[in-house]
TORMI-120486 format. One record per residue (C-alpha): residue number from 0; x, y, z. Coordinates in nm, 2 decimals, padded with zeros to 4 digits. Layout:
N
    k       u       v       w
  NUM       X       Y       Z
...
//
This chain:
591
    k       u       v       w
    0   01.50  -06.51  -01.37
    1   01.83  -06.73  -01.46
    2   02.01  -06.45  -01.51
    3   01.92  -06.27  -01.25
    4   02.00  -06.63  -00.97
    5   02.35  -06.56  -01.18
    6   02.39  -06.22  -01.09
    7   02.32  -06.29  -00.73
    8   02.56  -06.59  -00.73
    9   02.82  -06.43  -00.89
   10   02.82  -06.10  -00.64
   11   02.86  -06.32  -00.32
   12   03.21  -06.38  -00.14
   13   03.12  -06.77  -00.07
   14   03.11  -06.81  -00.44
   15   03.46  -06.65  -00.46
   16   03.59  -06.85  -00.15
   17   03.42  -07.16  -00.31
   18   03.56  -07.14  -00.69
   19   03.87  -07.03  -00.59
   20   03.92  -07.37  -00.36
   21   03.80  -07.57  -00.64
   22   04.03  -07.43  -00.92
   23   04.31  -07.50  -00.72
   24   04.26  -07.82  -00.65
   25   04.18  -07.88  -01.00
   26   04.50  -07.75  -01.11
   27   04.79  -08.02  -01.05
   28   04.75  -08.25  -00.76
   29   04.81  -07.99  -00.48
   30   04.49  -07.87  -00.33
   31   04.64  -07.47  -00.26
   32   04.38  -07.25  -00.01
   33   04.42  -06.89  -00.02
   34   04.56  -06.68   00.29
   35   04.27  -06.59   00.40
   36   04.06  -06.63   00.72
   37   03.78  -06.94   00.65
   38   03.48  -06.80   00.63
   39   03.28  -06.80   00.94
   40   02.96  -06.57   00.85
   41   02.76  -06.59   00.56
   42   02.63  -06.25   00.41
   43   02.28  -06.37   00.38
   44   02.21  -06.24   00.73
   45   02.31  -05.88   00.60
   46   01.98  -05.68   00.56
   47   01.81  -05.63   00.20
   48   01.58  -05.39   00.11
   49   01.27  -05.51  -00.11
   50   01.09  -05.35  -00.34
   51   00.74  -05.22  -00.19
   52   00.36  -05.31  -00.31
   53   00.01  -05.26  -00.23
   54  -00.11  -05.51  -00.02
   55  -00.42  -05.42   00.18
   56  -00.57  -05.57   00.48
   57  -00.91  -05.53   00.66
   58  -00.75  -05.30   00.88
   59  -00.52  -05.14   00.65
   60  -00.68  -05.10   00.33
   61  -00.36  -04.90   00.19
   62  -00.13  -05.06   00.36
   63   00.22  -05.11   00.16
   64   00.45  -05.40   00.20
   65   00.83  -05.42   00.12
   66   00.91  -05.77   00.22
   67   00.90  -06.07   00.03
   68   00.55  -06.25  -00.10
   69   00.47  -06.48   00.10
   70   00.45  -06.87  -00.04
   71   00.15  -07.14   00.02
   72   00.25  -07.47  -00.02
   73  -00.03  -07.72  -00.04
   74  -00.03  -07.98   00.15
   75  -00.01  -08.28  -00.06
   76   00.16  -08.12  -00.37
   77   00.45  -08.13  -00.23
   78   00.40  -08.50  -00.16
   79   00.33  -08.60  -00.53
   80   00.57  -08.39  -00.71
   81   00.85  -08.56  -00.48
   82   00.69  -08.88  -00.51
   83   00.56  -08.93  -00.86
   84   00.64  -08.61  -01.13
   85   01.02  -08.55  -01.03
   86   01.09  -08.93  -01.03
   87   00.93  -08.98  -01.35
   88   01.12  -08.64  -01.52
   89   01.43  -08.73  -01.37
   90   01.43  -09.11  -01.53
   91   01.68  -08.99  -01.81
   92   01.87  -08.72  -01.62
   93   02.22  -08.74  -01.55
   94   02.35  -08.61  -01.16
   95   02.71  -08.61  -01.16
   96   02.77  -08.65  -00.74
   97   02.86  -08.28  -00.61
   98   02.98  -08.18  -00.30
   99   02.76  -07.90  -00.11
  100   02.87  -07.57  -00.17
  101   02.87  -07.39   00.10
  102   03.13  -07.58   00.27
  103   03.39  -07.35   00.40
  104   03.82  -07.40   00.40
  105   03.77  -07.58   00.72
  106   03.50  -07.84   00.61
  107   03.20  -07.65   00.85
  108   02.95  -07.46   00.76
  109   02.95  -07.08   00.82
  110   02.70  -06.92   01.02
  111   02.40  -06.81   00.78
  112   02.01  -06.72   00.78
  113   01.96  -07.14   00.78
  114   02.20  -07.22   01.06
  115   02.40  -07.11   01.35
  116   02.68  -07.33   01.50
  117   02.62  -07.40   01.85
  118   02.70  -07.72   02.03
  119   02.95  -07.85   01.75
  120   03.16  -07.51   01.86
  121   03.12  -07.46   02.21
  122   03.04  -07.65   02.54
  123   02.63  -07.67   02.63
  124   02.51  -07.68   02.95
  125   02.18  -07.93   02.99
  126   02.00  -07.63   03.10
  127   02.10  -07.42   02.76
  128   01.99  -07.71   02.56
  129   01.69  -07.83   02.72
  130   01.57  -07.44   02.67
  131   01.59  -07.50   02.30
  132   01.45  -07.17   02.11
  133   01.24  -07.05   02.39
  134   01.41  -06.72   02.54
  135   01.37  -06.68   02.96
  136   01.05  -06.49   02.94
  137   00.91  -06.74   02.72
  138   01.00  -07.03   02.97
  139   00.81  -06.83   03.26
  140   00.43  -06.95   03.17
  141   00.23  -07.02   03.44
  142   00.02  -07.26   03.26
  143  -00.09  -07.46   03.57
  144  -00.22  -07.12   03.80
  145  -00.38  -06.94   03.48
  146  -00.68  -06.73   03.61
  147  -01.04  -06.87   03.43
  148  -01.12  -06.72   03.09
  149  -00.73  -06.56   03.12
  150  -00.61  -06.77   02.74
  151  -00.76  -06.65   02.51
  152  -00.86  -06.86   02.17
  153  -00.80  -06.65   01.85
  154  -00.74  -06.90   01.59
  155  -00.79  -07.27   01.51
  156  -00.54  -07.46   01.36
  157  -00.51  -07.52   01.00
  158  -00.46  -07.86   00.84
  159  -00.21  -08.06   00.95
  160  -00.27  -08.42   01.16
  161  -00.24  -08.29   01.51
  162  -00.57  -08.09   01.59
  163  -00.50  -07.76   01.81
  164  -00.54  -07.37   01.83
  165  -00.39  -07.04   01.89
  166  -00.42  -06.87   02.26
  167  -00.29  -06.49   02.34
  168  -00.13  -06.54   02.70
  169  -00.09  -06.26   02.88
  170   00.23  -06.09   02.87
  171   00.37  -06.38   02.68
  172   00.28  -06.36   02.33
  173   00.04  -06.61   02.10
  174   00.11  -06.98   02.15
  175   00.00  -07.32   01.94
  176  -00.13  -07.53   02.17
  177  -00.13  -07.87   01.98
  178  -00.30  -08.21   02.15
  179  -00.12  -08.55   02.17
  180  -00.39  -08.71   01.99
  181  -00.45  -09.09   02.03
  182  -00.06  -09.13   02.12
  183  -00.04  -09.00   02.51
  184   00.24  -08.78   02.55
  185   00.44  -08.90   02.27
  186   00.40  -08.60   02.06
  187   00.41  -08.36   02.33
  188   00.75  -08.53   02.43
  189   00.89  -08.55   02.11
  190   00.82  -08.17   02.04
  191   00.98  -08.08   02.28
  192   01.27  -08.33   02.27
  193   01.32  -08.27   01.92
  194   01.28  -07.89   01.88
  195   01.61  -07.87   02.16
  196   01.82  -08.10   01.95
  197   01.75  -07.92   01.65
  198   01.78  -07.58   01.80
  199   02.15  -07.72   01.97
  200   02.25  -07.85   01.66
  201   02.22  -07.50   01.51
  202   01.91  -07.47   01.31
  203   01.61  -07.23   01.34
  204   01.32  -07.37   01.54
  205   01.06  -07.24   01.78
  206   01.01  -07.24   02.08
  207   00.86  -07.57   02.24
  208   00.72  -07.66   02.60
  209   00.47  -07.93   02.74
  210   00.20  -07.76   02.92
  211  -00.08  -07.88   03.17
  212  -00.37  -07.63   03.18
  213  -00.75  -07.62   03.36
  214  -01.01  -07.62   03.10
  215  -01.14  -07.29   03.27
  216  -00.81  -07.12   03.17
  217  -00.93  -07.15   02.81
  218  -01.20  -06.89   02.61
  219  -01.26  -06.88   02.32
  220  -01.35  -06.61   02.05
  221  -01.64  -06.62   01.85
  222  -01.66  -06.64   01.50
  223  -01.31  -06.85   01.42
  224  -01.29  -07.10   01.11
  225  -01.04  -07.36   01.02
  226  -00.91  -07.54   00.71
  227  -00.86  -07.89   00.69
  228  -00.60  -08.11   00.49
  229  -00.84  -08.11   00.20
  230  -00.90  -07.74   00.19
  231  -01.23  -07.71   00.33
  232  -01.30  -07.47   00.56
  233  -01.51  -07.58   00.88
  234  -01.66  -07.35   01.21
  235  -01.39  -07.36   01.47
  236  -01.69  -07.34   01.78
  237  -01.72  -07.45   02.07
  238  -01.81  -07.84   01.93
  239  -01.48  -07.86   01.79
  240  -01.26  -07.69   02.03
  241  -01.43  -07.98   02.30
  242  -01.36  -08.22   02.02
  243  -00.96  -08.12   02.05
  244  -01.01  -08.12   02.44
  245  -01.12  -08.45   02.41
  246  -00.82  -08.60   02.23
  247  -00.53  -08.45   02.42
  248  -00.36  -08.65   02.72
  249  -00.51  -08.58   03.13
  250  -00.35  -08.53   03.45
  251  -00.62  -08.50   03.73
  252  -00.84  -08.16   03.60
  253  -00.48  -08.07   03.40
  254  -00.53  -08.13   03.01
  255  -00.13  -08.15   02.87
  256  -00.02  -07.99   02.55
  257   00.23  -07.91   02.36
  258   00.29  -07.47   02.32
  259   00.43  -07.42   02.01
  260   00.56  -06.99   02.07
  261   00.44  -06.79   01.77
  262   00.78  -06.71   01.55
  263   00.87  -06.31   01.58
  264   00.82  -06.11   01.22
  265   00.64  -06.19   00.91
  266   00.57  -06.53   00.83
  267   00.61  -06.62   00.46
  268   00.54  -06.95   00.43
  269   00.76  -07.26   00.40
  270   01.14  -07.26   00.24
  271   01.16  -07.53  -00.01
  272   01.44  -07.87  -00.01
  273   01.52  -07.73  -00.34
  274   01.59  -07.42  -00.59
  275   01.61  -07.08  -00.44
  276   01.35  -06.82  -00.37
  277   01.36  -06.55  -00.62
  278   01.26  -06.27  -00.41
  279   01.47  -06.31  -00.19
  280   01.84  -06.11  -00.29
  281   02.02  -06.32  -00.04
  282   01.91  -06.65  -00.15
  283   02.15  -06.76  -00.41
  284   02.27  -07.08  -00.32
  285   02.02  -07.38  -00.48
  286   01.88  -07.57  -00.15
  287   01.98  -07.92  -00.29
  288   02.34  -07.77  -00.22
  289   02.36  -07.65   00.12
  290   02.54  -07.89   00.35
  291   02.32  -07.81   00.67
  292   01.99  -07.94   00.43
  293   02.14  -08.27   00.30
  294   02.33  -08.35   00.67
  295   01.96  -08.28   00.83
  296   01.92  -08.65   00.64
  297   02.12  -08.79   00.99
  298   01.95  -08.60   01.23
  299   01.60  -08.64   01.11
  300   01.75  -09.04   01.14
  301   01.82  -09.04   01.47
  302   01.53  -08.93   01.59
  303   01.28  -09.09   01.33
  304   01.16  -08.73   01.20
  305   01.00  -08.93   00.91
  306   00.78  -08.57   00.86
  307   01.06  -08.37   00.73
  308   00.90  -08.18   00.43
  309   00.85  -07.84   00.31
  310   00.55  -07.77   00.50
  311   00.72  -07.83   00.87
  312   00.95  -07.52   00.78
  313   00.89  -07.20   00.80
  314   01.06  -06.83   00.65
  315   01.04  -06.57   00.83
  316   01.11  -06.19   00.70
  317   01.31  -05.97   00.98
  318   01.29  -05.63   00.93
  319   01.59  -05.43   01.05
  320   01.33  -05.17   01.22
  321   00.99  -05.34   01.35
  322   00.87  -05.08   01.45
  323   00.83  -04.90   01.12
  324   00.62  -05.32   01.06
  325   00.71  -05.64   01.04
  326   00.71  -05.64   00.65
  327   00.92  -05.36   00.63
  328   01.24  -05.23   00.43
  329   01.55  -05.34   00.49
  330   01.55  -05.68   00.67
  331   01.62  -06.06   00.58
  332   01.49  -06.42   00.56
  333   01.50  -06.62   00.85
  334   01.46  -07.04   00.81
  335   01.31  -07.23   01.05
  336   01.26  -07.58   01.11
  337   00.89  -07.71   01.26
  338   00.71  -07.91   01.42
  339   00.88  -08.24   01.53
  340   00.61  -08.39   01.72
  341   00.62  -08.69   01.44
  342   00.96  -08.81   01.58
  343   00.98  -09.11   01.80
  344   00.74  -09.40   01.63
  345   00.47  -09.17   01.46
  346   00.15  -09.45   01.41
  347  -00.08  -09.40   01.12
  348  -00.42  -09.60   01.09
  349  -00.30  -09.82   00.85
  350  -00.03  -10.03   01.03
  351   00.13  -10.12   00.70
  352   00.22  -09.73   00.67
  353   00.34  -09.72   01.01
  354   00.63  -10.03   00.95
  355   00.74  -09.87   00.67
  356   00.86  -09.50   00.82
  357   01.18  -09.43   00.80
  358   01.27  -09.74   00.61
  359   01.11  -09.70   00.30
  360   00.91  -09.42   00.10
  361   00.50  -09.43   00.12
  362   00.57  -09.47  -00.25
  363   00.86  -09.67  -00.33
  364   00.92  -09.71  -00.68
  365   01.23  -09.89  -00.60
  366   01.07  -10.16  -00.40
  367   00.76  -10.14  -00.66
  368   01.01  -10.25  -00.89
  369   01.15  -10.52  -00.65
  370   00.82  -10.67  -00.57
  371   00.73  -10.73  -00.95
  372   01.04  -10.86  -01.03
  373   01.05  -11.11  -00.76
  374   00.67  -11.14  -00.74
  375   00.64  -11.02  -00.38
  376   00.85  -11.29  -00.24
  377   01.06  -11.22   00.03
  378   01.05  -11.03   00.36
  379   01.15  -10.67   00.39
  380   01.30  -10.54   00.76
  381   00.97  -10.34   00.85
  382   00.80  -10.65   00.79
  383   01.01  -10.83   01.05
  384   00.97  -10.55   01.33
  385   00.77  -10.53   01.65
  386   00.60  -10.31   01.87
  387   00.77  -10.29   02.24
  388   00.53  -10.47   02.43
  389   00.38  -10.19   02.68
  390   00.53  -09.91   02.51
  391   00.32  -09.90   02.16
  392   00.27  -09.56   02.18
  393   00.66  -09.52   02.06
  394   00.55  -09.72   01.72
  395   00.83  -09.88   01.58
  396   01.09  -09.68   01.66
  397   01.41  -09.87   01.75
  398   01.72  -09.99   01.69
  399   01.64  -10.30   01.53
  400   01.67  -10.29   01.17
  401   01.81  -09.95   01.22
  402   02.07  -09.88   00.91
  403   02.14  -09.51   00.96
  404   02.26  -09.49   00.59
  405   01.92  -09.63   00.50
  406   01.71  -09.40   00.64
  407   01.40  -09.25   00.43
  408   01.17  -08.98   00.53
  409   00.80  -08.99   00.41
  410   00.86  -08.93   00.03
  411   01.19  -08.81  -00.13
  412   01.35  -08.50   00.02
  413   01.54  -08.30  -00.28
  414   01.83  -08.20  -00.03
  415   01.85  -08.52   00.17
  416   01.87  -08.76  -00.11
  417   02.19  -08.51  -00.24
  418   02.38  -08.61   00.11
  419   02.71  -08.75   00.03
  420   02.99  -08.87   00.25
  421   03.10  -08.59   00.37
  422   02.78  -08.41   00.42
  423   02.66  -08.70   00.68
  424   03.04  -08.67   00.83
  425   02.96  -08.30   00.92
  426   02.68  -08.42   01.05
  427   02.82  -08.68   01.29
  428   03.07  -08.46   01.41
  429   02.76  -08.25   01.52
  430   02.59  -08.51   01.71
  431   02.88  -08.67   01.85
  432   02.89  -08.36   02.12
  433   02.58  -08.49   02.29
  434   02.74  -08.68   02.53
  435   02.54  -09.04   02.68
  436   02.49  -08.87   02.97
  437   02.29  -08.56   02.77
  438   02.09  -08.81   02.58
  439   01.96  -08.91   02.91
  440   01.81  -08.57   03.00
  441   01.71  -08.48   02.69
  442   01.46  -08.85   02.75
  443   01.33  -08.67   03.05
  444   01.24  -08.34   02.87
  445   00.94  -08.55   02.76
  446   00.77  -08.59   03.12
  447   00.65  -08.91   03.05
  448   00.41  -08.97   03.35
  449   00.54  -09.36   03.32
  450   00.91  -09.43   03.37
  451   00.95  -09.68   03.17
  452   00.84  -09.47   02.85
  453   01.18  -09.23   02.95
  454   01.40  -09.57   03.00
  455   01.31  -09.67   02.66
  456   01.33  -09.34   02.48
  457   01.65  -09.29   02.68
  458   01.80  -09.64   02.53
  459   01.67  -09.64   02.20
  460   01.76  -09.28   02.10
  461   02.19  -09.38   02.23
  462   02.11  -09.68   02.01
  463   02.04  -09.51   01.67
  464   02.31  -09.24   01.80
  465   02.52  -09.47   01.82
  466   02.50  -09.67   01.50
  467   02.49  -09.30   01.35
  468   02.86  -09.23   01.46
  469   02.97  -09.57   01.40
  470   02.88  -09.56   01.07
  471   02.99  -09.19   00.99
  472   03.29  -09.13   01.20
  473   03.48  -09.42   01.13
  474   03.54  -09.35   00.77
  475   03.62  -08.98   00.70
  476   03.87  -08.85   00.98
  477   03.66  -08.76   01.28
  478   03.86  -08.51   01.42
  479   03.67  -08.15   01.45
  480   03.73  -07.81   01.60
  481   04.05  -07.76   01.44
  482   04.25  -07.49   01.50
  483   04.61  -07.33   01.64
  484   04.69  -07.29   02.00
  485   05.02  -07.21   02.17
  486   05.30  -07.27   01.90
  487   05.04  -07.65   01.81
  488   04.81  -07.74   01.56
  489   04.51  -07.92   01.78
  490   04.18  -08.06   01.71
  491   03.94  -08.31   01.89
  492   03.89  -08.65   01.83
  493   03.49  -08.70   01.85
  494   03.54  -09.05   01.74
  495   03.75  -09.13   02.02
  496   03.54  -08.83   02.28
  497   03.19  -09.03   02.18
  498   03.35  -09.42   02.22
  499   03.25  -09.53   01.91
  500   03.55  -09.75   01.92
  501   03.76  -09.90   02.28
  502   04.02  -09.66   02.34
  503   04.29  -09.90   02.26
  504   04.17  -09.85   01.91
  505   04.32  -09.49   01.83
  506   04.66  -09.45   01.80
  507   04.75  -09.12   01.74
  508   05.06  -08.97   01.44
  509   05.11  -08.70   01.27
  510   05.38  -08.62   00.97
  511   05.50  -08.30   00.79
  512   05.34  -08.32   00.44
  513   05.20  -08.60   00.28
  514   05.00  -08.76   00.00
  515   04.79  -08.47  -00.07
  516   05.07  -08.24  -00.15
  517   05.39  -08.49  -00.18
  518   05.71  -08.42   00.00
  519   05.92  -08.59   00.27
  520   05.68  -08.73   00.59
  521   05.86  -08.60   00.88
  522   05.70  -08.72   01.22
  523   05.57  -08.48   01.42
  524   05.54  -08.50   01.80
  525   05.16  -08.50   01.92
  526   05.03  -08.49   02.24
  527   04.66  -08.60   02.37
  528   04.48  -08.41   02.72
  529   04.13  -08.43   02.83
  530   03.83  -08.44   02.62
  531   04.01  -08.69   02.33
  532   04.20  -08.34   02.22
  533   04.48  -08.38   02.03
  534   04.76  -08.15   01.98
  535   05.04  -08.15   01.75
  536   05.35  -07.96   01.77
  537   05.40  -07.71   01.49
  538   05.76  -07.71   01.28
  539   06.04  -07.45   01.28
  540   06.00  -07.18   01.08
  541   06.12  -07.18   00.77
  542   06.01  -06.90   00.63
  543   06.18  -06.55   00.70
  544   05.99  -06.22   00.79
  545   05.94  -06.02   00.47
  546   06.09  -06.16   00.14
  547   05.82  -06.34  -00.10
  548   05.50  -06.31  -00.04
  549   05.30  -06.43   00.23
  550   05.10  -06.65  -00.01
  551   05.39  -06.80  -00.19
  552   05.40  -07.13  -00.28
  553   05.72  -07.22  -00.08
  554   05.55  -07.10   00.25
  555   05.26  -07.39   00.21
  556   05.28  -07.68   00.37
  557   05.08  -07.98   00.53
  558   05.00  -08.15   00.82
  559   04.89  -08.49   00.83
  560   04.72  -08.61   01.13
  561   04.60  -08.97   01.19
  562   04.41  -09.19   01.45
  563   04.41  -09.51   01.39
  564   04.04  -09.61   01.29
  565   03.97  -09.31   01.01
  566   04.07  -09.20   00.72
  567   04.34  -08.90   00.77
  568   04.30  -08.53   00.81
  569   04.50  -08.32   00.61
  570   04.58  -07.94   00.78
  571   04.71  -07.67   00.52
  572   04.89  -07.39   00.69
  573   05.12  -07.10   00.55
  574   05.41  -07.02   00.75
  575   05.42  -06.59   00.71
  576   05.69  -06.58   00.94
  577   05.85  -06.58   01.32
  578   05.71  -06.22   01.37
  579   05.31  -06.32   01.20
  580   05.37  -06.71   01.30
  581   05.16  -06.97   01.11
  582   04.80  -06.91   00.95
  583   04.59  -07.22   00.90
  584   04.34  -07.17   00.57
  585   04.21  -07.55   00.51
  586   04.18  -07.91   00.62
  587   04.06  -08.20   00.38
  588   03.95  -08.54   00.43
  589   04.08  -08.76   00.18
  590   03.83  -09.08   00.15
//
């Protein structure tokens, strides 16, 4: 199977555009990017064919699929190999630091099966984002005017800690209804808060929605079983579906939930943090390498997604032709992020547990370690915090003691404990573009019957934001969406765009060459409009039509762009001539 991961590697263009970048810069100190357009698509959304195999079903008994298998992943396996065997095996391995790998020339991530780039490349309305995943029809359900008997219960809902079950509505599909539980409305409201960011940042998610229904609305089918978190497989009757009734949050004769929209295709299981899957032909790059995984680290941060593990994702095989089935030849594996109703102060019985999320793993060999050198003594910051007297049912989710770099999830998450530097700087770029004024909104997305639940969602959330962008935008240059415009080289400063420092702070410059690539620093005239953008007026040519090639080495240069709180940014552009004009193929962040 190594060999074969090989082969895969070796046949796709990002490995070219990838070695290529780093051989260059290996060679001398001049970091030299091919002419070449940076790459924007990745192939793994290209269809694959797979080879076919009996699989028979109770309707089907000959039924052939040509998809991939698909994977279970128990549910506390996961847990102990992250938290006890890969800790213990990797004692005496050596990790040299890496950067992610799929990184393209302009320090973004392409467009790919695992993530498509959305806010971070074009203005959002509030309406767009607050839609999240969900397409117009599935917005359009009628939850509160369903006829009796009309939802129709076809399956219970498998392990998990938030009890619910699967309805057919009519003419919209299957849905997850999932109940809030002993926390009102706070996992409702963060499902549906969370699955919008996620889906605006650019990953895969479903479609999310808080509900209120009549219990007459509801019937259910005979016959259904569930499985718990310890594998045991109970009746799903009419006992336990009252016993789910019971726990969800009322309005009047409306029981709320969360509707979780059934994902389109075949569902094969969760995609790992880690390794690759080997049936999958497009699947070649090793999860603990791909930026959009480790940078996930700052977004599950910000909004306390604590629950960020193997089992809340999902892949999903698209066939090219759905109509010839759902697991058939050609098609392509879709990722998906689910399930964020965990974010915003998750509370476990054991209040111990519930300090300690998102500031330290549920088993912490580090501070193991701590505690038996200095014999327990000492007070950690989750010992220190407090519940917000009248709002418990956020937990402990705040800003104090917040440390965005800091941040833990539940147990050691192979791809986000592989961020680096620049990984969380992509990341911050990302979340900069939600503006104060969206975080707002997205607070009310949670229609929290009490106010002062939004108000204190609202603040807390531009809090951690906050220190987020502070911490990660002020180090590595900020600037983003770079690119050439009318005879400039322009980009925009979402350092300066989010206010992470007084405006009196930036001072913008920029220089012909530079460290990076030596040569004289000749100032260059820059000019700043609207929305912290920041243009910068290109050279003369001084490189003819025709003669060397267009990739010669005496038609690179640099452009060196600074702002007066970051680290620069470093443009590379070849100058092919008056009549082809100037091609950017690069920009680095030197730390």
């Amino acid at each position: 199977m190594a060999s074969e991961s090989l082969r895969k590697l070796f046949l796709r263009p990002a490995f070219f555009a990838f070695t290529a970048a780093v051989t260059a810069s290996a060679c001398g100190g001049e970091r030299r990017f091919p002419l070449r357009d940076p790459m924007t698509r990745d192939t793994d959304l290209d269809p694959v064919s797979i080879d076919c195999r009996a699989e028979p079903t109770k309707k089907d008994p000959s039924h052939v699929a040509c998809a991939p298998e698909p994977y279970v992943s128990p549910l506390a396996w996961d847990g102990v190999d992250n938290s006890i065997f890969r800790p213990f095996a990797e004692i005496f391995a050596v990790h040299a630091t890496s950067e992610a790998v799929n990184a393209n020339a302009l320090d973004e991530v392409a467009e790919s099966a695992w993530f498509q780039n959305r806010i971070a490349t074009r203005p959002m309305s509030f309406e767009e984002i607050a839609k999240g995943a969900c397409s117009p029809e599935q917005m359009l359900i009628d939850a509160e005017h369903a006829p009796d008997g009309s939802w129709i219960i076809d399956k219970g809902k498998d392990n998990g800690a938030t009890a619910g079950f699967r309805v057919k509505i009519p003419g919209k599909g299957k849905y997850m209804l999932k109940s809030d539980g002993p926390m009102p409305e706070r996992p409702s409201a963060a499902s549906v808060i969370g699955s919008a960011v996620y889906h605006a940042v650019g990953f895969n998610i479903s479609c999310e929605q808080v509900i209120y229904i009549k219990r007459s609305a509801l019937k259910l089918t005979p016959g259904l079983t569930v499985t718990d978190n310890t594998s045991i497989t109970h009746p799903f009757d009419e006992a336990a579906l009252e016993k789910v009734l019971e726990s969800t949050a009322k309005k009047g004769e409306y029981l709320r939930f969360q509707a979780s929209a059934w994902l389109d295709g075949r569902l094969l299981g969760p995609f790992r943090y880690e390794k690759t899957r080997d049936d999958d032909p497009n699947d070649v790059i090793d999860h603990r390498e791909r930026r959009e995984l480790r940078g996930g680290r700052l977004l599950a941060a910000w909004l306390d997604h604590f629950d960020a593990r193997e089992q809340n994702t999902m892949d999903v095989w698209i066939a090219k032709n759905p109509a010839a089935g759902p697991d058939s030849s050609p098609g392509y594996v879709r990722h998906h992020y689910l399930d964020t109703s965990d974010c915003f102060g998750s509370l476990w019985d054991w209040d111990g547990i519930s300090r300690r999320l998102g500031r330290s793993y549920l088993l912490d060999w580090g501070d193991i370690g701590l505690d038996f050198i200095t014999l327990g003594i000492g007070t950690r910051s989750y010992e220190r915090i407090q519940k917000e007297p009248g709002l418990e049912v956020f937990g402990y989710y705040g800003t104090k003691e917040f440390v965005a770099e800091d941040w833990v999830n539940e147990y050691p998450n192979p791809a986000f404990s592989r961020m680096t530097e620049r990984d969380g700087a992509w990341m911050a770029r990302i979340l900069a573009r939600f503006s104060k004024t969206t975080v707002r909104q997205l607070a009310d997305l949670g229609r929290f019957a009490d106010s002062k639940k939004t108000e204190y969602l609202a603040k807390v959330m531009e809090g951690r934001i906050s220190a987020i962008l502070e911490r990660y935008l002020t180090r590595l240059s900020p600037l983003g969406d770079v690119h050439l415009e009318s005879g400039a080289l322009c980009a925009v400063d979402l350092a300066e765009l989010r206010e992470v420092r007084p405006a009196s702070s930036f001072h913008h410059s920029a220089h012909l060459g530079g460290t990076p690539i030596g040569g004289v620093a000749t100032p260059l005239t820059v000019t700043k409009s609207a929305g912290a953008k920041v243009c910068v007026t290109l050279p003369a040519h001084f490189a003819a039509d025709g003669g060397s090639l267009d990739d010669a080495k005496e038609r690179y240069f640099a452009i060196t762009i600074e702002d007066g709180v970051a680290h620069p940014l470093v443009a590379y552009l070849y100058d092919v001539g008056p009549a082809h004009g100037f091609k950017l193929v690069g920009v680095d962040r030197p730390e």
